[in-house]
C-alpha positions in Angstrom: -3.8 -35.2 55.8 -7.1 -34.8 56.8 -8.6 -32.1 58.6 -12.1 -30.4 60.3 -14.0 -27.2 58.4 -16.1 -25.6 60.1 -18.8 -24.4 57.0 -21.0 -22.0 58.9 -19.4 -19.4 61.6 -20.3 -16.0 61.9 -16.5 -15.1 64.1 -16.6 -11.9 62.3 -18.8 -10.7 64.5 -18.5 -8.0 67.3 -19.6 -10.7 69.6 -15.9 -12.2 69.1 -14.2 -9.3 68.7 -12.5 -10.1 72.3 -11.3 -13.3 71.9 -11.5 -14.2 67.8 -7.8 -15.0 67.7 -7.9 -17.5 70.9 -11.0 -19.1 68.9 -8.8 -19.9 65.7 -6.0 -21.0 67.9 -8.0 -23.1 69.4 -9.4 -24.4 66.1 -5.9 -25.1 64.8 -5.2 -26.8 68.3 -8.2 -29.2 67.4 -7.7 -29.6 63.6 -10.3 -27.2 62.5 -8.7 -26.0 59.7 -11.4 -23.9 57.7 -14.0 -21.7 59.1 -16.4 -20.6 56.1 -17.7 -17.1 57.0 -21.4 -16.3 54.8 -22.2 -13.2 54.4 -25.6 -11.2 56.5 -25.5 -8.1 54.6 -23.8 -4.7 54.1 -23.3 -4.1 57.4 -21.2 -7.1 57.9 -18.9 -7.2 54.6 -16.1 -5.4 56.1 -15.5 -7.3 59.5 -15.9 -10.7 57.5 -13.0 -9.5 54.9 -11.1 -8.1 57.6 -11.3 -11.0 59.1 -10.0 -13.3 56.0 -7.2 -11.3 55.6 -5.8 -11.8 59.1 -6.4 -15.3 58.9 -6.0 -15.8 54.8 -5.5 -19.9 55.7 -7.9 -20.6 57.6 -10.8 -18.2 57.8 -13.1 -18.7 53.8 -15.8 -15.2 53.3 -18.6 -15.7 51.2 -20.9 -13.4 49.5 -24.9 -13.1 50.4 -27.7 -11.4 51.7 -28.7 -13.4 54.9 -33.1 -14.0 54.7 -33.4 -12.1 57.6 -31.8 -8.3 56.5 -34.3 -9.1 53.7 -36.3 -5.8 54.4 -38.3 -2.6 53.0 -35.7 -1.6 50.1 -33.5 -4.8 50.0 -33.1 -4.4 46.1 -29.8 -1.5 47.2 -28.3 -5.0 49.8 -28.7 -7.0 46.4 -27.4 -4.7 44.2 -24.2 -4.6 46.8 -23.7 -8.8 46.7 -24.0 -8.3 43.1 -20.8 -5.7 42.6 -19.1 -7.4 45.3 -19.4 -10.8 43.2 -18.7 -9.4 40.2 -15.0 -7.5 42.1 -13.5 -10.5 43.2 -13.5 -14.5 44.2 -15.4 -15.8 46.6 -16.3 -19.3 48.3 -19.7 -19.3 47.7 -23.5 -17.3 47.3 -24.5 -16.9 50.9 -25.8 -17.1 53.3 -29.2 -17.1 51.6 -32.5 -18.4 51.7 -36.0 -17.9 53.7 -36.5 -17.7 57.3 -40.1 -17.1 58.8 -39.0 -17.9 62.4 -38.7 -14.1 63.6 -40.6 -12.3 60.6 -43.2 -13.4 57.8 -44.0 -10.2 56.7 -40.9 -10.2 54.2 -41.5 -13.4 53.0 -42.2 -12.8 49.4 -39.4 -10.5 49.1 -36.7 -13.2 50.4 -38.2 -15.7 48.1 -37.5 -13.1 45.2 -34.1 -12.4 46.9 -33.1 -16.0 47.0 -34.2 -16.5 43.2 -32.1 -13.4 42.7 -28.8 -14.8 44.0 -29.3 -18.6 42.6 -28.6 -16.9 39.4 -26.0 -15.6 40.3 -24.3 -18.5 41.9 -25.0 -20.2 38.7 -23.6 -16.8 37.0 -20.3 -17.0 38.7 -20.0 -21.0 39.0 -20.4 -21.2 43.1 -21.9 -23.3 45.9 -24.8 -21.8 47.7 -25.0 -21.9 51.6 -29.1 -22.1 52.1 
């Protein structure tokens, strides 16, 4: 049978926290049967695994530091990814990359931090979500 994913969705958000279960109703309702969570950072691991294990069927988490928490000291939010890779299965590496839309000033460091989790999506055999 064929169904609908929905490969980028941030519903582990506090933004959803109100009405997250109507939202995966409603994606059942309409055949939206996977919602692939990436990662943003620390901050954000705990909602997204609470999250999958409400909703083990449908809702995927995936491991990354998003471009934009790429800051002053982002070497401790790598060093996180990495031992949460390293403790257990997920989907994929991300949600990773380089964004310059809100900040440049970081630039070099989320090129460094992108290189940084390529490897270890090649490491751990996994998809990347750029």
């Amino acid at each position: 049978m064929s169904y609908y994913a929905d490969t980028h969705a941030h519903i582990y958000a506090d933004d959803f926290d109100r009405d997250r279960d109507e939202l995966l109703s409603r994606c059942q309702d309409e055949n939206v049967r996977k919602v692939i969570m990436p990662n943003i950072d620390q901050s954000s691991v705990d909602a997204m695994l609470e999250v999958e294990n409400r909703f083990p069927n449908q809702c995927i988490a995936t491991m990354g530091l998003h471009p934009c928490s790429v800051k002053k000291g982002f070497e401790r939010e790598l060093y996180n990814v990495e031992t949460w890779l390293a403790k257990r299965k997920f989907a994929a590496v991300g949600e990773i990359g380089t964004d310059l839309y809100w900040d440049k000033s970081f630039w070099s460091h989320q090129q460094e931090a992108f290189n940084v989790q390529m490897g270890w999506a090649k490491q751990y055999g996994l998809p990347i979500i750029i």
